[in-house]
N, C-alpha and C positions, 0 to 999 in steps of 0.2 A: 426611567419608565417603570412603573408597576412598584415603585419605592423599593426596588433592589439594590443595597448597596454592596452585595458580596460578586456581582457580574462579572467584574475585572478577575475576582481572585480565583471562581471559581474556569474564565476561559482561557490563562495563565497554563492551570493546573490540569484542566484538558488538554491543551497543545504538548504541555510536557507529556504529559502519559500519552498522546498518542504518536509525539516522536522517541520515544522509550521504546517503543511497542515494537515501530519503523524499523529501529535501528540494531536491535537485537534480534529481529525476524531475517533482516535481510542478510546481517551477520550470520545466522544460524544456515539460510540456503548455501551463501557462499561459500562456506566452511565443508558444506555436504558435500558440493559441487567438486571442488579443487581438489583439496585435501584429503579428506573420507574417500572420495569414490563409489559414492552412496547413487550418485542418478546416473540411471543407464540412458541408451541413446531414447529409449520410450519415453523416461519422463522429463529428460531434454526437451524432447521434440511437443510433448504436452507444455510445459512451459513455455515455449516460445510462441507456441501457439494460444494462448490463453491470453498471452501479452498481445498479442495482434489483433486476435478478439476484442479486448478490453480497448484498446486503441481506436478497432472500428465503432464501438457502440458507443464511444466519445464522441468522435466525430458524425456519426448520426443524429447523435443528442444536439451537437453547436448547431447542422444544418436545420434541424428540425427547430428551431428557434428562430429560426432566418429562412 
């Protein structure tokens, strides 16, 4: 399509960098969390609720297609 030949190489090179990105991130909270003793019960309780949040606007997204 559009006479791109570099498509493959360059969505290859995106999914890496955005599982790099993933996996050092999520490593980096974990680490806060356990370990450090960096997150108090406030920004526990922010996170979990962010995660709930993000869950429910998914799911209003699928219904809102259907």
């Amino acid at each position: 399509m559009h006479n791109v030949v570099f498509g493959g190489t360059t969505l290859v090179v995106g999914l890496c960098c955005t599982i790099y990105c993933i996996y050092f991130w999520s490593s980096d909270v974990i680490e806060e969390a356990t370990n450090s003793g960096y997150h108090t019960q406030v920004v526990t309780i922010g996170l979990k609720l962010g995660f709930l949040l993000f869950l429910v606007s998914e799911i209003m997204l699928f219904f809102g297609f259907f």
